[in-house]
Structures are given as C-alpha cells and as structure tokens.
PyMOL Python script that loads the backbone (N, CA, C, O; Angstrom):
from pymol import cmd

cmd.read_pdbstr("""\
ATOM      1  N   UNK A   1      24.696 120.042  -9.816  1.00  0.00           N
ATOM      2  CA  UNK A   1      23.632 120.461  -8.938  1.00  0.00           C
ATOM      3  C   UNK A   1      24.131 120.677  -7.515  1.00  0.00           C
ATOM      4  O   UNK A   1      23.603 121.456  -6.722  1.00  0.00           O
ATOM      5  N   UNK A   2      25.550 119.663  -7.180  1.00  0.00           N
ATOM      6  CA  UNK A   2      25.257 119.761  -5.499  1.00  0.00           C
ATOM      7  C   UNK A   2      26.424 121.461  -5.500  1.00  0.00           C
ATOM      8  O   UNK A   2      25.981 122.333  -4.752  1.00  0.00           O
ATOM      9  N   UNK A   3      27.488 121.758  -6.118  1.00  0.00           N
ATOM     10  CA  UNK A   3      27.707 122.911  -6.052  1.00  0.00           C
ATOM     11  C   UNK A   3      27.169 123.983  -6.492  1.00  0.00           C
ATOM     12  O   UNK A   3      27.820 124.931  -6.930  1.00  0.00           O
ATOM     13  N   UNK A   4      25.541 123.921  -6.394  1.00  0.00           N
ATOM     14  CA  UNK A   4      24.743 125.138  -6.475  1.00  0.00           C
ATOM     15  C   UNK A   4      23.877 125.034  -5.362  1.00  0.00           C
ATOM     16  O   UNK A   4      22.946 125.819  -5.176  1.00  0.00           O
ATOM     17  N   UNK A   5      24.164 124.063  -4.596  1.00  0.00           N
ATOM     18  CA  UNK A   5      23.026 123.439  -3.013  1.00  0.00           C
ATOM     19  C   UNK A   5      21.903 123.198  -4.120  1.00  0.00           C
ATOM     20  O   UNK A   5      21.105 124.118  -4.297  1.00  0.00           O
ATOM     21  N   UNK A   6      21.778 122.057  -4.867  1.00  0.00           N
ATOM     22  CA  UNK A   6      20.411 121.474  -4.832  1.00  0.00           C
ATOM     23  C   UNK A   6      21.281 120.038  -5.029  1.00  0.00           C
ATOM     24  O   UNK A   6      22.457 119.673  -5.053  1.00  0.00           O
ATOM     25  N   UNK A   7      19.470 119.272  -5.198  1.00  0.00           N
ATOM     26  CA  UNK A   7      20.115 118.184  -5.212  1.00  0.00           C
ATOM     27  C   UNK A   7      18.768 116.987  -5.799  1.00  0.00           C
ATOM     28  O   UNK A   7      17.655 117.500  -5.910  1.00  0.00           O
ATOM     29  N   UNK A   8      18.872 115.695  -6.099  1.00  0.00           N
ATOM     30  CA  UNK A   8      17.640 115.187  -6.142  1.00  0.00           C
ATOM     31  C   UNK A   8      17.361 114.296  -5.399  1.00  0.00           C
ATOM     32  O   UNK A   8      18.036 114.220  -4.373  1.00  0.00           O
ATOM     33  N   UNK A   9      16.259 113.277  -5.627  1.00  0.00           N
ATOM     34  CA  UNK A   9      15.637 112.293  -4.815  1.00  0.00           C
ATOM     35  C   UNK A   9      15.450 111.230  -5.947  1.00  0.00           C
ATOM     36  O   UNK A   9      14.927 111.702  -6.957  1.00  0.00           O
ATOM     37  N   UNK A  10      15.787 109.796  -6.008  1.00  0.00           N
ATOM     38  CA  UNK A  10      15.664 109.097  -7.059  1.00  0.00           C
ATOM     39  C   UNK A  10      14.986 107.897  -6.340  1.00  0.00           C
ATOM     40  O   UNK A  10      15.329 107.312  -5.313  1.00  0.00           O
ATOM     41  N   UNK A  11      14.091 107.727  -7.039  1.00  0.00           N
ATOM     42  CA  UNK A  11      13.418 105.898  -6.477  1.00  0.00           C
ATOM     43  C   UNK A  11      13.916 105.285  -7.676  1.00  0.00           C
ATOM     44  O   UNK A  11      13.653 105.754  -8.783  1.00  0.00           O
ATOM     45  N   UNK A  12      14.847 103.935  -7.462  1.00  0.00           N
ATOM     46  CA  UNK A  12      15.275 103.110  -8.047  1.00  0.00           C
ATOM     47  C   UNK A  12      15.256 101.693  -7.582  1.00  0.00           C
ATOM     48  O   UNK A  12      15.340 101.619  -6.356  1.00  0.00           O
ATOM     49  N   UNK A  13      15.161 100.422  -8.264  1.00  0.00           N
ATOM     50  CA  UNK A  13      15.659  99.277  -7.968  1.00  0.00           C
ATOM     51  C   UNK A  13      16.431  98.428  -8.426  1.00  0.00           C
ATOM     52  O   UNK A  13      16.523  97.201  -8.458  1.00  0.00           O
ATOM     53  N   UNK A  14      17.275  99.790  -8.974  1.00  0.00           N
ATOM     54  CA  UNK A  14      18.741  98.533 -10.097  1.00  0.00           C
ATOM     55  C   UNK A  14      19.992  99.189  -9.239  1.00  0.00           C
ATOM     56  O   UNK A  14      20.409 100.342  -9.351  1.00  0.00           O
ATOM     57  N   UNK A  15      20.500  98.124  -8.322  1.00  0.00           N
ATOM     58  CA  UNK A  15      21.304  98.694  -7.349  1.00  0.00           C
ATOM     59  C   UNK A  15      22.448  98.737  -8.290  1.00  0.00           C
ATOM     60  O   UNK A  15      23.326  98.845  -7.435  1.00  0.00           O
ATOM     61  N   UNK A  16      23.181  98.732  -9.565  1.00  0.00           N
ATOM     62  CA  UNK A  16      23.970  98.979 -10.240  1.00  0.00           C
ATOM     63  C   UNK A  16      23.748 100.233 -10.449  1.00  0.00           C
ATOM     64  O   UNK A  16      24.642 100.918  -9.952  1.00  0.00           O
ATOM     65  N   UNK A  17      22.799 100.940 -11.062  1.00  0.00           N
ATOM     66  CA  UNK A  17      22.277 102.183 -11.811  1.00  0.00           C
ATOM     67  C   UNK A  17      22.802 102.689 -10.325  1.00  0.00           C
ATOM     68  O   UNK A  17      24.008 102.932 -10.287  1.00  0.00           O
ATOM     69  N   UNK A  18      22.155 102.857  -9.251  1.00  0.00           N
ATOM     70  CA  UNK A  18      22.386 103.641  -7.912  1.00  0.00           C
ATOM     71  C   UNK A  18      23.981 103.497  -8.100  1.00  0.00           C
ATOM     72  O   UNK A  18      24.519 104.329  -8.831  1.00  0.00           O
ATOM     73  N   UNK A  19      24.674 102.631  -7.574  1.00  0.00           N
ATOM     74  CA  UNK A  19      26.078 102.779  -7.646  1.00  0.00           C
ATOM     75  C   UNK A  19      27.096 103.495  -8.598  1.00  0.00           C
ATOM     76  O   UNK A  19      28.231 103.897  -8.344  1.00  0.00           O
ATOM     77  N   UNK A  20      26.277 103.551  -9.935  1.00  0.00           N
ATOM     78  CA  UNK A  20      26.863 104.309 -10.929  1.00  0.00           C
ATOM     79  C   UNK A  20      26.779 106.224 -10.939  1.00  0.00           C
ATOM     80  O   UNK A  20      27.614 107.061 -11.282  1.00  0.00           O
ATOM     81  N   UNK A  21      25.183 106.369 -10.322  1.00  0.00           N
ATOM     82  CA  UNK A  21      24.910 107.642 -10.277  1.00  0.00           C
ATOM     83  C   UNK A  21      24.786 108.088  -8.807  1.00  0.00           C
ATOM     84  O   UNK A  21      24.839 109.315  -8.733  1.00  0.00           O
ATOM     85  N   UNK A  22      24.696 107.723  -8.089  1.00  0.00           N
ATOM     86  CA  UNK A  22      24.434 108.184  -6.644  1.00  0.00           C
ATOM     87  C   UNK A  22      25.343 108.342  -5.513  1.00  0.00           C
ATOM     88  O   UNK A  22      25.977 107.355  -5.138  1.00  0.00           O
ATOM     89  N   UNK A  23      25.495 109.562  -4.874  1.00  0.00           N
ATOM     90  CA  UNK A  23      26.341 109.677  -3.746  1.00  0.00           C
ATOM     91  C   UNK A  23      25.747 109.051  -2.471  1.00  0.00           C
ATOM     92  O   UNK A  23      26.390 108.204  -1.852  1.00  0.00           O
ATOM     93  N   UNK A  24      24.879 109.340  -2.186  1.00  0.00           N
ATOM     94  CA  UNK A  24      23.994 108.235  -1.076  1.00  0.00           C
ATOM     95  C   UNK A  24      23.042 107.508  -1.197  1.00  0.00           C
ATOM     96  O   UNK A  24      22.414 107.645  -2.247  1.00  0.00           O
ATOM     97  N   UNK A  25      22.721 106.826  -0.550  1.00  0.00           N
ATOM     98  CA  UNK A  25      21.727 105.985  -0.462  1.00  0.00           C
ATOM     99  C   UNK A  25      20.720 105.525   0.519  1.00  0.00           C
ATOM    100  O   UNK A  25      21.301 105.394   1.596  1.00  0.00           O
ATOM    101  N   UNK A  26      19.447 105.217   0.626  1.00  0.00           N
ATOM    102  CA  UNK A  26      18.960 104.969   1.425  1.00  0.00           C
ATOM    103  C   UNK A  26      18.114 103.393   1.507  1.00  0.00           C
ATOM    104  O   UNK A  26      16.893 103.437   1.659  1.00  0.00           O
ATOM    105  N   UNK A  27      18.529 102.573   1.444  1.00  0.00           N
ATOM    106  CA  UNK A  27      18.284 100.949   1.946  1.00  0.00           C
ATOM    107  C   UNK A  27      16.785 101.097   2.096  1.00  0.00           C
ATOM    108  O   UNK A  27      16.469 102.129   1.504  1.00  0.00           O
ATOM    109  N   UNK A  28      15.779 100.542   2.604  1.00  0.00           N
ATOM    110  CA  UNK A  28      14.659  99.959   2.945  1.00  0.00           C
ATOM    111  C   UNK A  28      14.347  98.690   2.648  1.00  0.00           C
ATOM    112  O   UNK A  28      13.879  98.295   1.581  1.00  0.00           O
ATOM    113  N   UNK A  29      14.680  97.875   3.861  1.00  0.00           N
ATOM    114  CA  UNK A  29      14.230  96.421   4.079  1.00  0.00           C
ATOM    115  C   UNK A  29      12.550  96.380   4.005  1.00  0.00           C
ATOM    116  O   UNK A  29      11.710  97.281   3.989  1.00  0.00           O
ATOM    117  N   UNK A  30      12.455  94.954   3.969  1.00  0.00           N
ATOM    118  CA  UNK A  30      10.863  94.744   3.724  1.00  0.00           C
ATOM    119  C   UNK A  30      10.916  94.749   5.733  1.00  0.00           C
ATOM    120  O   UNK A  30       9.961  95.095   6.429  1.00  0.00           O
ATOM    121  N   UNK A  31      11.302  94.614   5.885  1.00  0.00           N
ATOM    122  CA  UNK A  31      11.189  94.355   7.723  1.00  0.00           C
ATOM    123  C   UNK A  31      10.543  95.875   8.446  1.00  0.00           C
ATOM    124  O   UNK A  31       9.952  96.095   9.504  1.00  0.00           O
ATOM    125  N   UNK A  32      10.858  96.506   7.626  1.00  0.00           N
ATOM    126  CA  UNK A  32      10.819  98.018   8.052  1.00  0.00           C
ATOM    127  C   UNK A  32      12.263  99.035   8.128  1.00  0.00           C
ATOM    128  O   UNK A  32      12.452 100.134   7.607  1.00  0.00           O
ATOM    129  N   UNK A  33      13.072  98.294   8.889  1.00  0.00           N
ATOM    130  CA  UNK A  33      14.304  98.620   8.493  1.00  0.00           C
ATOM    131  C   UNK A  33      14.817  99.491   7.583  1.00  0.00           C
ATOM    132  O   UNK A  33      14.355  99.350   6.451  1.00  0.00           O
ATOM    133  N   UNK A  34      15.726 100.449   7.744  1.00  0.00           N
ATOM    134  CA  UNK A  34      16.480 101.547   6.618  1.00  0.00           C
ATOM    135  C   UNK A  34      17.620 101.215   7.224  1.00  0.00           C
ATOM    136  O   UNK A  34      17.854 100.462   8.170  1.00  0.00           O
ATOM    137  N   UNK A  35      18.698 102.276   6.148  1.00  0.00           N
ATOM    138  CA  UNK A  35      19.768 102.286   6.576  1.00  0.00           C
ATOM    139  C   UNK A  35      20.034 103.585   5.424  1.00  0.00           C
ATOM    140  O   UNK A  35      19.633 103.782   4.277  1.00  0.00           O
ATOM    141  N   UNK A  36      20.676 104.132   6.110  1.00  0.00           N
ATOM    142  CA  UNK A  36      21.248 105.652   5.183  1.00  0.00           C
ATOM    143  C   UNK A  36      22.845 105.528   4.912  1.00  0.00           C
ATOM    144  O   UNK A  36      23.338 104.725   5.704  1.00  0.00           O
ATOM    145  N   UNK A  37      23.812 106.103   4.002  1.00  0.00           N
ATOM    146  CA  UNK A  37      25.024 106.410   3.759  1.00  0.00           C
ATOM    147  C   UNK A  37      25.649 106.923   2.609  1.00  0.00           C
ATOM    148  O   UNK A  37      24.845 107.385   1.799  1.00  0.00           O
ATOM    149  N   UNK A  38      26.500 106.969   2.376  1.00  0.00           N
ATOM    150  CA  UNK A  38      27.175 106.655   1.190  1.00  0.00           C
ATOM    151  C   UNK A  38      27.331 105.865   0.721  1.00  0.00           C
ATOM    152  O   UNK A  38      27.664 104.780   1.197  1.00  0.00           O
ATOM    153  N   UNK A  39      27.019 106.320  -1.106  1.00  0.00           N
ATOM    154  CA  UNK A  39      26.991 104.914  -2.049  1.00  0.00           C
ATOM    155  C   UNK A  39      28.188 103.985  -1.284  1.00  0.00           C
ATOM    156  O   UNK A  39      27.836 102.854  -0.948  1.00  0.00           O
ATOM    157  N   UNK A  40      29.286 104.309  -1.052  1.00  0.00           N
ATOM    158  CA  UNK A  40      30.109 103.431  -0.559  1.00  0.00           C
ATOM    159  C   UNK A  40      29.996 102.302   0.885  1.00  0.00           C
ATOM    160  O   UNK A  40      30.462 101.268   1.363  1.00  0.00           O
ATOM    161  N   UNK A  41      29.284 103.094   1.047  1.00  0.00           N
ATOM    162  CA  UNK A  41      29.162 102.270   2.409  1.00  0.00           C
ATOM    163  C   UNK A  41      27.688 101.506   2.735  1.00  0.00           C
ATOM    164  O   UNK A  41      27.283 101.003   3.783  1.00  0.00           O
ATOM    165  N   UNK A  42      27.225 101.594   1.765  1.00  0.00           N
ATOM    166  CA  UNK A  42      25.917 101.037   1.662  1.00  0.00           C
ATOM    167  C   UNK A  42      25.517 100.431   0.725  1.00  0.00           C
ATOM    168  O   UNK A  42      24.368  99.991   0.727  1.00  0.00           O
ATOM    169  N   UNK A  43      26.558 100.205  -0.571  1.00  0.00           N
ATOM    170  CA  UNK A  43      26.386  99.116  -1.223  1.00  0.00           C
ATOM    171  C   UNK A  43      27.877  97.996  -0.787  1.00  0.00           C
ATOM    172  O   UNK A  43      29.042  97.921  -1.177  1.00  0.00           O
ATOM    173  N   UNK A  44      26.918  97.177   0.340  1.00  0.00           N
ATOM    174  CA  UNK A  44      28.430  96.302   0.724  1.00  0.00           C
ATOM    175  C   UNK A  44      27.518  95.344   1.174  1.00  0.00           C
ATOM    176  O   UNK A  44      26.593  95.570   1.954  1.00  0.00           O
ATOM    177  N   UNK A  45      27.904  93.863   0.472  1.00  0.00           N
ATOM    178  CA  UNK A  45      27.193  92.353  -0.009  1.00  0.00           C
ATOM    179  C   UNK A  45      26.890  92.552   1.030  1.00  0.00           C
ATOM    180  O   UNK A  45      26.484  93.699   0.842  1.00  0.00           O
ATOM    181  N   UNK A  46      26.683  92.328   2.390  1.00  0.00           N
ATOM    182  CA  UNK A  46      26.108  92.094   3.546  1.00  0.00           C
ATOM    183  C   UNK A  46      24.495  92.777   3.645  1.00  0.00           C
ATOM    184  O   UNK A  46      23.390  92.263   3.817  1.00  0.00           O
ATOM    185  N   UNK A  47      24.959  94.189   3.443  1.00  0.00           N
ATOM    186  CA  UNK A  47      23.357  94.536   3.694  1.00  0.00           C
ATOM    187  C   UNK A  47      22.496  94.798   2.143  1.00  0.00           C
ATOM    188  O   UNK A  47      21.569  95.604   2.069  1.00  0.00           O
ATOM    189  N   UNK A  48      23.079  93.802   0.699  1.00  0.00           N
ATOM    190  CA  UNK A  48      22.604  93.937  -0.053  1.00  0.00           C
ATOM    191  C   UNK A  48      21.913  92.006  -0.348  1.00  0.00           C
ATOM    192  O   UNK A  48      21.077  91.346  -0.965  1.00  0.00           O
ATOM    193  N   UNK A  49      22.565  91.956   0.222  1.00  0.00           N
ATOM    194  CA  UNK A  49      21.891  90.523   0.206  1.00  0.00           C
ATOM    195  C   UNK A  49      20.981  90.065   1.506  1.00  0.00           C
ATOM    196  O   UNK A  49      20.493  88.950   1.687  1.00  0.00           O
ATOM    197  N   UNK A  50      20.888  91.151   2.311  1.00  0.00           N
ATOM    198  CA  UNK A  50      19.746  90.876   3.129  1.00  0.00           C
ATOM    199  C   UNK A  50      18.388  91.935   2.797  1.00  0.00           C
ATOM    200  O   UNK A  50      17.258  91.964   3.282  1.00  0.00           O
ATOM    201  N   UNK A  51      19.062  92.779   1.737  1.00  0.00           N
ATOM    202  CA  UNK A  51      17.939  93.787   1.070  1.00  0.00           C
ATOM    203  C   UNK A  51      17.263  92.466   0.228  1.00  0.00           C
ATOM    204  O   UNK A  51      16.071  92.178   0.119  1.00  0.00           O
ATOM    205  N   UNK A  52      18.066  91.995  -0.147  1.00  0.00           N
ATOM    206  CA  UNK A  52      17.370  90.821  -1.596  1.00  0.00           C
ATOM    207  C   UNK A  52      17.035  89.615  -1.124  1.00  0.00           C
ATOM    208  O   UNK A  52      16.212  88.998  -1.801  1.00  0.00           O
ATOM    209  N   UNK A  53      17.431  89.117  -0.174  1.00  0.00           N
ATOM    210  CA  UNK A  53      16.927  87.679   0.493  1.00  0.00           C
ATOM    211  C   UNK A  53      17.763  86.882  -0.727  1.00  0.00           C
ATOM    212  O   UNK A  53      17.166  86.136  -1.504  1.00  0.00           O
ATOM    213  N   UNK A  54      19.187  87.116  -0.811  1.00  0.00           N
ATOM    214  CA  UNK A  54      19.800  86.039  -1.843  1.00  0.00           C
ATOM    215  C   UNK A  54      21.097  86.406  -1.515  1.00  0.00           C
ATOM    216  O   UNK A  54      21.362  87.402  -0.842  1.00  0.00           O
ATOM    217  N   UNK A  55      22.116  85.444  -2.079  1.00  0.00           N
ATOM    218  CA  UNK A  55      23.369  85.961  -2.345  1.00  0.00           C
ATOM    219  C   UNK A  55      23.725  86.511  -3.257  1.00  0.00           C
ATOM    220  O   UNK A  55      23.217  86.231  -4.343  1.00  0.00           O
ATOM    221  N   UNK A  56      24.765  87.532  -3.156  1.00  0.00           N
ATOM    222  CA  UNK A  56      25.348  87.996  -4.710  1.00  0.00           C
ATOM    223  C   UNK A  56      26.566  87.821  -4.999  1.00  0.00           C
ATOM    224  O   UNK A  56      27.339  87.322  -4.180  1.00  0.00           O
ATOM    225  N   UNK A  57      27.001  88.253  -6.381  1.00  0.00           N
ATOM    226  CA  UNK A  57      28.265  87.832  -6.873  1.00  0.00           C
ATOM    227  C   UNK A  57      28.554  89.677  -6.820  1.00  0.00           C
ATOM    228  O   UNK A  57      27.773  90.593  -7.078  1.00  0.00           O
ATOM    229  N   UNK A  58      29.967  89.704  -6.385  1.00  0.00           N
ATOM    230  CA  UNK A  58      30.328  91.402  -6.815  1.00  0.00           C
ATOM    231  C   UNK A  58      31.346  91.380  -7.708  1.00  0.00           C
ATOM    232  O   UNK A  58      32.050  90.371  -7.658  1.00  0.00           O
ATOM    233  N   UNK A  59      31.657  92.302  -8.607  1.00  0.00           N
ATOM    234  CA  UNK A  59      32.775  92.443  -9.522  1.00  0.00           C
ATOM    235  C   UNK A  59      32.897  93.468  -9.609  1.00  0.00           C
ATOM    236  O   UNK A  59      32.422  94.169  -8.716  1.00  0.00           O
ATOM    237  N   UNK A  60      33.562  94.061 -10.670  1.00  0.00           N
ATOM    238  CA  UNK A  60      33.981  95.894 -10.782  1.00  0.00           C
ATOM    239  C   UNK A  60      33.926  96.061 -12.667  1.00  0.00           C
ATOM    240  O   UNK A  60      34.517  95.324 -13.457  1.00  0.00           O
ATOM    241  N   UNK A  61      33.216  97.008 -12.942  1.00  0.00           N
ATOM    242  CA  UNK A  61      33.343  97.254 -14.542  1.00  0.00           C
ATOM    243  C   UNK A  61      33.990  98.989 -13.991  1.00  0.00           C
ATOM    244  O   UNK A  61      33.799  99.765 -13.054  1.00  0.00           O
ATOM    245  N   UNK A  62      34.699  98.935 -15.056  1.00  0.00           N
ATOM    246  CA  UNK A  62      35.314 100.569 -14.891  1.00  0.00           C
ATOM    247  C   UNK A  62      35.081 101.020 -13.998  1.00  0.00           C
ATOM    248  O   UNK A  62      34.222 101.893 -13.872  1.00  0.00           O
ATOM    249  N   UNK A  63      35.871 100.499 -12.981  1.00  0.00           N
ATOM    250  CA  UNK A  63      36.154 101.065 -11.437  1.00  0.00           C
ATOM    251  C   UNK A  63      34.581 101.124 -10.765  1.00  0.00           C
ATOM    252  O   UNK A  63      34.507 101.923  -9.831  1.00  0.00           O
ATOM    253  N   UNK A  64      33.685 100.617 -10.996  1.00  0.00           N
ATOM    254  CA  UNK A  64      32.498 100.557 -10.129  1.00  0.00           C
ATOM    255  C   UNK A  64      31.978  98.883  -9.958  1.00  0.00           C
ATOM    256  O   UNK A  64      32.033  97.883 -10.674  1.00  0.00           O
ATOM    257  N   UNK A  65      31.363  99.257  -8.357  1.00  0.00           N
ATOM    258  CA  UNK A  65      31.053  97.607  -7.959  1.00  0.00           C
ATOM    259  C   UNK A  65      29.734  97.462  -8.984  1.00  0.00           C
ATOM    260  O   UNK A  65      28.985  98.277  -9.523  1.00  0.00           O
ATOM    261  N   UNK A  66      29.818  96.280  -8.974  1.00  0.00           N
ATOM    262  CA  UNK A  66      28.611  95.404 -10.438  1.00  0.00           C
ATOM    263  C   UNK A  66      28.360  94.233  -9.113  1.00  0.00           C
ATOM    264  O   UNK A  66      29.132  93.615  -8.380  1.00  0.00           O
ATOM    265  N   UNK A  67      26.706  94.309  -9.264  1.00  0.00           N
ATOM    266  CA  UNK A  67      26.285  93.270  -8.258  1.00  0.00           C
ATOM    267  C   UNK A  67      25.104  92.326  -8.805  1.00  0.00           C
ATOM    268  O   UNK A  67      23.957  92.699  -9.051  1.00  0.00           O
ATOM    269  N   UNK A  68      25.698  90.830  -8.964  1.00  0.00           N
ATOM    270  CA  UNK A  68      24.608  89.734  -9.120  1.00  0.00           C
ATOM    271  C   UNK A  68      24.156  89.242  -9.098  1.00  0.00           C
ATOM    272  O   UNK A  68      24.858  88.260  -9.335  1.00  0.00           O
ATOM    273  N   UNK A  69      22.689  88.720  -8.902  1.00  0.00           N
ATOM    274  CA  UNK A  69      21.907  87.902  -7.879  1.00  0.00           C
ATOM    275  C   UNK A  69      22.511  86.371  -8.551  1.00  0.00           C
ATOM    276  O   UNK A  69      22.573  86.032  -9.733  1.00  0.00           O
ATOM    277  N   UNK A  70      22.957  85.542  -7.176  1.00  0.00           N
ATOM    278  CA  UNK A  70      24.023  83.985  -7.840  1.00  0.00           C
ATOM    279  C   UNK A  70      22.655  83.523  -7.518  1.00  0.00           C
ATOM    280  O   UNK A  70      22.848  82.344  -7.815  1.00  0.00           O
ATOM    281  N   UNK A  71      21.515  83.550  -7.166  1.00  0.00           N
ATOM    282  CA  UNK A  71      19.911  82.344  -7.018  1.00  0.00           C
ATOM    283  C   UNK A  71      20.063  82.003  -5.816  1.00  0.00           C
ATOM    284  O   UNK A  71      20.991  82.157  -5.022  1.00  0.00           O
ATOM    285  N   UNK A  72      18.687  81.340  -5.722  1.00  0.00           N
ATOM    286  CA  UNK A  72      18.495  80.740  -4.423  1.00  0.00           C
ATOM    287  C   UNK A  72      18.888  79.476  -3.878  1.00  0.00           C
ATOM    288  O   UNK A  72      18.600  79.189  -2.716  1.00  0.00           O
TER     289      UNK A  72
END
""", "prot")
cmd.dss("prot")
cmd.show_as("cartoon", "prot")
cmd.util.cbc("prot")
cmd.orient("prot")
C-alpha cells in the first residue's frame, strides 16, 4: 500500500500485534498525552509502561520486541 501512497489507520491494544505490523505509532496516555513515531521508537519500556501503569518484561521472538505485563 505505502508504494502506491496509501496507507491505513488501525485502532489496536495488543502492543505486540502493533510491533509486528506497524510502521508508526501513535501512544495515547489516559492523562491526555500522545506521542507519535516509529514503531521503533515508540515501543521503548519507558513510555510503554507508563502507557500501562505497570512494568514490563521485553524479549525478542523472530527478531521482534515481545512485551509483558511482570504485575503490579
């Protein structure tokens, strides 16, 4: 799609699925808060564990980050 100029819009909340399919991303905190980038630069534990109000565990399955909520 993107070498024909289109492109889509996805609402998701399995930040794995996003990391697997998505070139950017767009964050929205409950605060109000966004944050825009690349999958790369916007799935990074810092502003994913203040998206979730938890810590996570990160790992890699076939070269992609895998992210897990470790509890409260």
């Amino acid at each position: 799609m993107v070498t024909q100029g289109r492109g889509a819009i996805l609402t998701m909340h399995d930040v794995n699925l996003a990391a697997r399919y998505c070139d950017h991303l767009l964050l929205m905190y409950p605060t109000g808060e966004a944050c825009w980038g690349t999958t790369r630069d916007m799935l990074v534990p810092k502003a994913l564990e203040k998206l979730y109000s938890q810590p996570l565990a990160v790992g890699e399955v076939d070269g992609m980050p895998v992210f897990l909520p470790l509890g409260r």
